[in-house]
SEBA-499301 format. One record per residue (C-alpha): residue in three letters; x, y, z. Coordinates in steps of 0.1 Angstrom, whole numbers, padded with zeros to 4 digits, always signed. Example, Ala and Ser with C-alpha at 12.3 -4.5 7.8 and 13.67 -1.06 7.14 Angstrom:
BEGIN
ALA+0123-0045+0078SER+0137-0011+0071
! end
This chain:
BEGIN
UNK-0912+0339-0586UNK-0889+0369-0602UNK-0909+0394-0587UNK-0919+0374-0555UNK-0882+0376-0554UNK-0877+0413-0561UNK-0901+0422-0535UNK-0884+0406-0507UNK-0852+0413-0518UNK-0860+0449-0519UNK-0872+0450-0480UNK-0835+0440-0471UNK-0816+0456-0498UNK-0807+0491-0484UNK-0801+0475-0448UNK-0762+0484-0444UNK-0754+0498-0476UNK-0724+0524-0476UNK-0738+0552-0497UNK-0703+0559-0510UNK-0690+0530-0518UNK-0726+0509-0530UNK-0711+0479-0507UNK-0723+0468-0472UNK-0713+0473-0437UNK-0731+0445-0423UNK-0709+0434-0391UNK-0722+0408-0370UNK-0743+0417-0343UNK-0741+0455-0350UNK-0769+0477-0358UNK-0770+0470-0397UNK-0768+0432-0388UNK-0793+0433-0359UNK-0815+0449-0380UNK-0818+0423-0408UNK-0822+0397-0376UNK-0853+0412-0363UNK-0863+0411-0409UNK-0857+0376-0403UNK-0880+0369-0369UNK-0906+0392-0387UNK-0904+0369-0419UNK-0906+0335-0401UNK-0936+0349-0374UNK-0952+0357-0413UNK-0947+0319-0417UNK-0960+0303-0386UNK-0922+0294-0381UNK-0914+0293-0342UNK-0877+0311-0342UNK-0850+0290-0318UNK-0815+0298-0308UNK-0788+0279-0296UNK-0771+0305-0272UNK-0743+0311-0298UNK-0758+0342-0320UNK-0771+0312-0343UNK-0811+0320-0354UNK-0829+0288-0365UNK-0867+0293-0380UNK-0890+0257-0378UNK-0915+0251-0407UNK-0926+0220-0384UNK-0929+0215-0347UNK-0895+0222-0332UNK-0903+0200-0301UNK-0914+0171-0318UNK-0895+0139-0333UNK-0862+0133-0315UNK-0826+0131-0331UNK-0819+0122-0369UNK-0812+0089-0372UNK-0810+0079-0407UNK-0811+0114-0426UNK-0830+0116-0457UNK-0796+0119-0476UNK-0791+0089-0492UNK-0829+0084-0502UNK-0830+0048-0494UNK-0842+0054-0462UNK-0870+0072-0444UNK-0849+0086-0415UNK-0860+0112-0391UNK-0846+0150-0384UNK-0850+0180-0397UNK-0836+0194-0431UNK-0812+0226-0422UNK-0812+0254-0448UNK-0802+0290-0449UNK-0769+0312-0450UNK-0758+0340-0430UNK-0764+0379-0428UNK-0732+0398-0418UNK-0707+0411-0445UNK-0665+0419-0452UNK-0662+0455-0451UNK-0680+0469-0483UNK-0689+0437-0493UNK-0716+0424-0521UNK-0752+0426-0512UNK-0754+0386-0522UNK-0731+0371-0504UNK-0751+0352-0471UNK-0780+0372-0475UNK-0793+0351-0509UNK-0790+0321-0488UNK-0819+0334-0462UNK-0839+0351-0487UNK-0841+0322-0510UNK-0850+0295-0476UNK-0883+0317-0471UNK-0887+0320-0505UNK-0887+0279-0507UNK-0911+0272-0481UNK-0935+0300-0499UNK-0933+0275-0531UNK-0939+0244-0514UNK-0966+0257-0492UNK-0982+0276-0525UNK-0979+0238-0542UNK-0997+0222-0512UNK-0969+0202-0500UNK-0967+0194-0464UNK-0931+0180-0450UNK-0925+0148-0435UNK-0898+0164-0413UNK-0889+0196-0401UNK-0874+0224-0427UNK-0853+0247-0407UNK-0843+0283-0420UNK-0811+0291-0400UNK-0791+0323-0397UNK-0757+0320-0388UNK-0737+0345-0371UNK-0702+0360-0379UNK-0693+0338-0408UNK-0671+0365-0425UNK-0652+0367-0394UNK-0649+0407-0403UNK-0655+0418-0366UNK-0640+0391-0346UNK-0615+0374-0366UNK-0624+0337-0370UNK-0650+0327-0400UNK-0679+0307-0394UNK-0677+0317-0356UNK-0716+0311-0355UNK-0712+0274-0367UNK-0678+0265-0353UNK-0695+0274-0320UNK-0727+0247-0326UNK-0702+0223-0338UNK-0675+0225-0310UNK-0652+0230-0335UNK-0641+0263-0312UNK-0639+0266-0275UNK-0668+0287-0262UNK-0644+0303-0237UNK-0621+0316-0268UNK-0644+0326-0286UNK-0660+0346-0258UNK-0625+0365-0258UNK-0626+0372-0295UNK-0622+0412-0295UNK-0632+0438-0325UNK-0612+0465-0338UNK-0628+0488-0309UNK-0621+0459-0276UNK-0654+0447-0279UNK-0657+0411-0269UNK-0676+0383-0288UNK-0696+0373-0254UNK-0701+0416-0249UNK-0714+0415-0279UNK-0739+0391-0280UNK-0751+0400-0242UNK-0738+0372-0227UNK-0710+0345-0229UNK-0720+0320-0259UNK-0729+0289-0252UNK-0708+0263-0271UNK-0713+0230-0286UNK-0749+0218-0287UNK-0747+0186-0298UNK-0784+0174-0289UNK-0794+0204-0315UNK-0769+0193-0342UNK-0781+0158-0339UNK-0816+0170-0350UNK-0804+0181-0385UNK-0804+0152-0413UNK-0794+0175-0439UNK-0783+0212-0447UNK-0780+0230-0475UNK-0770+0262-0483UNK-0776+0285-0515UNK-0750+0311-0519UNK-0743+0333-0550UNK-0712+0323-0567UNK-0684+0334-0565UNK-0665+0333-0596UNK-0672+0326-0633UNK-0679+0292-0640UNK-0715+0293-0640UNK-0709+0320-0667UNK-0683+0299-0688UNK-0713+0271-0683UNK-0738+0291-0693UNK-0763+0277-0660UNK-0781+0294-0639UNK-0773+0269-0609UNK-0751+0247-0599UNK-0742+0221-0571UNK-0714+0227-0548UNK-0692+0197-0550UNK-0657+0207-0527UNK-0642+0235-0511UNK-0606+0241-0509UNK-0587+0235-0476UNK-0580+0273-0462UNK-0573+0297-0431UNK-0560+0329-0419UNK-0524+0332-0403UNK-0513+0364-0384UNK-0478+0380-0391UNK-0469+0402-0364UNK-0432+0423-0374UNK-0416+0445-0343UNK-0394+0466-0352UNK-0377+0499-0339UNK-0401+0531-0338UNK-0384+0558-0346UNK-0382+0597-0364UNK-0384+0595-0410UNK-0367+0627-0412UNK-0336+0619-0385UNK-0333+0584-0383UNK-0303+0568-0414UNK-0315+0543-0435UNK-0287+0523-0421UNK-0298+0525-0386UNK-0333+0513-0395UNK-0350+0482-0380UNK-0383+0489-0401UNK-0410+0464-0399UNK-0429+0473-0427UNK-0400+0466-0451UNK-0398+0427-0434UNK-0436+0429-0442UNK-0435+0443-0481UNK-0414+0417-0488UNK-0435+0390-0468UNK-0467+0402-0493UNK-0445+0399-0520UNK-0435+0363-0513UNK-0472+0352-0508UNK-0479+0365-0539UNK-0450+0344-0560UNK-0454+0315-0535UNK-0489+0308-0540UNK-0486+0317-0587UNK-0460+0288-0582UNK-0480+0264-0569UNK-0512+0268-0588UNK-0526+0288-0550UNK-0544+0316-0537UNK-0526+0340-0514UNK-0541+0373-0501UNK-0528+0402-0479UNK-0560+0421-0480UNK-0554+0433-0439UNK-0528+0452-0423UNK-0527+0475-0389UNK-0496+0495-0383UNK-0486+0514-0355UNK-0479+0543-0349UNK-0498+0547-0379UNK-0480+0584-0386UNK-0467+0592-0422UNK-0436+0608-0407UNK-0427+0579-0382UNK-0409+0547-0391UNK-0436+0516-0379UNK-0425+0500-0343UNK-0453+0472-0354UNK-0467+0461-0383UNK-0496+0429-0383UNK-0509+0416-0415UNK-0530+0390-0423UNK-0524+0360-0446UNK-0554+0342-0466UNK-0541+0311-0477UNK-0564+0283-0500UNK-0552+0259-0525UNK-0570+0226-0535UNK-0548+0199-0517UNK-0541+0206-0482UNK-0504+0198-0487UNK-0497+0226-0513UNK-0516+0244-0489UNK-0492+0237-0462UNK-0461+0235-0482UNK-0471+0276-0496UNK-0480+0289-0455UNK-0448+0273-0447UNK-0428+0288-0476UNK-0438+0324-0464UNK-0432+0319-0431UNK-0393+0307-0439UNK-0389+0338-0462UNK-0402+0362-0438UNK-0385+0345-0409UNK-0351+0349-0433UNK-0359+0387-0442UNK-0368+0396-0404UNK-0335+0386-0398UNK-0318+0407-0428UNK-0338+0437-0412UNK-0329+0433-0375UNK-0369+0426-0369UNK-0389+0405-0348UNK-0413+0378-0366UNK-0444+0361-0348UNK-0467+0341-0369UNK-0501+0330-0359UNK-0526+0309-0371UNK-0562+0319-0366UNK-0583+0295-0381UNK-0581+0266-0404UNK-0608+0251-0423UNK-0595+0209-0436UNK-0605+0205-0474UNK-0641+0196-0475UNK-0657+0173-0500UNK-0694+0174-0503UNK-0717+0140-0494UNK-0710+0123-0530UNK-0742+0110-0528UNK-0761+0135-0521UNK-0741+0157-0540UNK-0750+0135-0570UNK-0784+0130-0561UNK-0790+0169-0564UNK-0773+0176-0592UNK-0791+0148-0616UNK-0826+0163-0597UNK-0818+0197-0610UNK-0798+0190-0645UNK-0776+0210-0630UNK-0732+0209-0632UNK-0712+0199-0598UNK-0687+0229-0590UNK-0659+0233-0563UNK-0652+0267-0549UNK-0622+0284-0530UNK-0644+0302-0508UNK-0652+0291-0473UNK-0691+0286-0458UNK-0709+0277-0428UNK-0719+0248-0450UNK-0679+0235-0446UNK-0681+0233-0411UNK-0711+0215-0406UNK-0700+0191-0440UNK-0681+0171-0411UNK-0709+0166-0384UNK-0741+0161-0409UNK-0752+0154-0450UNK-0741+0188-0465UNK-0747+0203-0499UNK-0744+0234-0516UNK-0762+0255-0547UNK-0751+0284-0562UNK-0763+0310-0585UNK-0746+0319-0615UNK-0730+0361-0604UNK-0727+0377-0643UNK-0696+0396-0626UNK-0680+0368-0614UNK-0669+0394-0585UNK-0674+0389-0548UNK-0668+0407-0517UNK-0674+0435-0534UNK-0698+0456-0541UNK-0694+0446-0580UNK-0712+0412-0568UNK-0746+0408-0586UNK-0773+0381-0595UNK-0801+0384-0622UNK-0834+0385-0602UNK-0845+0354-0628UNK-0815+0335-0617UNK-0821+0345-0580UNK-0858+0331-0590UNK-0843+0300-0605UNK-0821+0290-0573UNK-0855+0290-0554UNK-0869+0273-0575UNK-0839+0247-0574UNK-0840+0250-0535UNK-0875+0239-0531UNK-0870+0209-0550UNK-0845+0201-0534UNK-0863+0209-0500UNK-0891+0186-0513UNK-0868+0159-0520UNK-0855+0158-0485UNK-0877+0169-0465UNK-0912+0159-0482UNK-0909+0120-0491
! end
């Protein structure tokens, strides 16, 4: 499996890759991204797998007839029961500016890679397997993560998203060739299951000395906008005094994240700002930034956005600025299905691990069964370049994933 692993990895692995930095510019539904969607049509017509999608950017690859069986009605989650529906796996493809070649793209790799090993063992599923592909889960182009699944979900408005503009005015619905096409609840209702392999991202699988683990949580998180106004105006003529300087209102506003979130145990990240006029000799008229906010209880996680906002709203004021705060997305703390959660981990002798990090597999936790693996990153770095997997522990989370596939999907 190491090097059916290496071999496949390899037809994907320069696809995007930013010769200067060694990370990815993989934005959804731009060339670099487009291209690894035709890989994935090309891998699944390999397969025999009939490629749907859903109208939202969302790619979904059927080991099993796609038109036959009707909606899930028991799942095959809890194991006590036959059920019917298709078993959802798969990740996503498009990446944060210089990203990790792991992140999302493991996730698809590893779902062919799982079908190879039951198909090579003779096993034949009861119900459906379904490799998906989502689109714009990083939210790097348009600004809202897990647009793809949010979409199929109806957890966002197909007419907002439509709107969602890039750095350049491109919309989502220009973008994708057409406006998308919103909740699709007779497609969700076909899924009994999904789970999603994703590299880790942290340490813990390092401290545990395991090559795999089995997601159990993920922390409650979003993205708020702070837009500061200010006065534009000359650096060489204009007094200190005089100023009405929105980047100071926003240096201070990072700065308060920053103790805010070490205070109450938090994450807080400012890793996004556009400033205009942009000119080193010119005092800002705007500055925007963006807050990523994640704690593990969604009250700290309210009581640390709220705390910055009261101690930017407070230095605005000190600096004669202007203050708007946005929030962009939101994501409710998600617990895993116990049960299944459970179930997986004793099937693979594997630990149960929470994450900070945010995944398709959060958004669709509140509409089906949902489950996550991940596999151990030596580095424990991710969105970043620095992200890396062994190819025998990439090997061992297919391995993991067909059993698991096998338990669902093949009994």
């Amino acid at each position: 499996m190491t090097g059916r692993f290496r071999e496949l990895w390899d037809e994907i692995a320069p696809v995007g890759r930013d010769a200067d930095s060694g990370g990815y510019l993989r934005y959804a539904l731009t060339p670099a991204e487009l291209r690894l969607r035709e890989w994935f049509r090309a891998q699944a017509e390999l397969r025999g797998m009939p490629v749907s999608g859903d109208g939202n950017g969302n790619l979904f690859a059927w080991w099993g007839d796609p038109d036959s069986g009707g909606p899930a009605t028991a799942g095959p989650a809890t194991g006590d029961r036959a059920g019917t529906g298709a078993v959802l796996t798969g990740s996503h493809f498009d990446s944060v500016p210089h990203g990790g070649a792991y992140d999302g793209p493991l996730g698809i790799v590893s779902a062919f890679l799982a079908v190879d090993e039951l198909r090579a063992a003779g096993v034949t599923p009861v119900r459906p397997v379904v490799v998906a592909a989502f689109v714009e889960e990083e939210g790097a182009r348009f600004g809202v993560p897990c647009l793809g699944s949010r979409l199929l979900t109806g957890e966002i408005d197909a007419d907002r998203a439509a709107g969602l503009r890039d750095a350049a005015g491109v919309s989502f619905a220009e973008a994708l060739g057409h406006r998308p096409a919103g909740a699709d609840p007779a497609l969700l209702g076909r899924f009994a299951a999904f789970v999603e392999l994703h590299v880790e991202q942290g340490r813990a699988l390092v401290d545990a000395d395991a090559p795999v683990a089995v997601g159990s949580a993920i922390w409650p998180h979003g993205r708020w906008r702070f837009e500061l106004r200010g006065e534009g105006n000359h650096a060489g003529t204009t007094r200190m005094a005089d100023r009405r300087d929105p980047m100071l209102t926003f240096a201070f506003t990072v700065l308060a994240a920053n103790k805010e979130a070490r205070l109450r145990d938090a994450h807080a990240t400012v890793g996004r700002v556009s400033v205009e006029p942009n000119a080193t000799n010119a005092i800002p008229s705007r500055v925007t930034g963006w807050l990523d906010a994640r704690a593990a209880a969604p009250e700290t996680l309210d009581g640390l956005v709220e705390a910055v906002q009261a101690k930017a709203a407070e230095r605005a004021r000190r600096d004669g600025t202007e203050l708007t705060v946005t929030r962009e997305s939101a994501t409710p703390l998600v617990t895993f299905d116990g049960g299944l959660a459970d179930r997986l981990a004793g099937l693979l002798a594997a630990p149960l691990l929470p994450t900070g990090a945010g995944h398709d597999a959060g958004v669709l936790a509140a509409h089906l069964p949902t489950a996550m693996l991940f596999v151990r990153n030596p580095t424990g770095v991710s969105h970043s370049p620095a992200e890396s997997a062994t190819d025998d522990d990439c090997a061992a989370g297919v391995v993991a994933l067909a059993r698991v596939l096998e338990e669902l999907a093949c009994h």
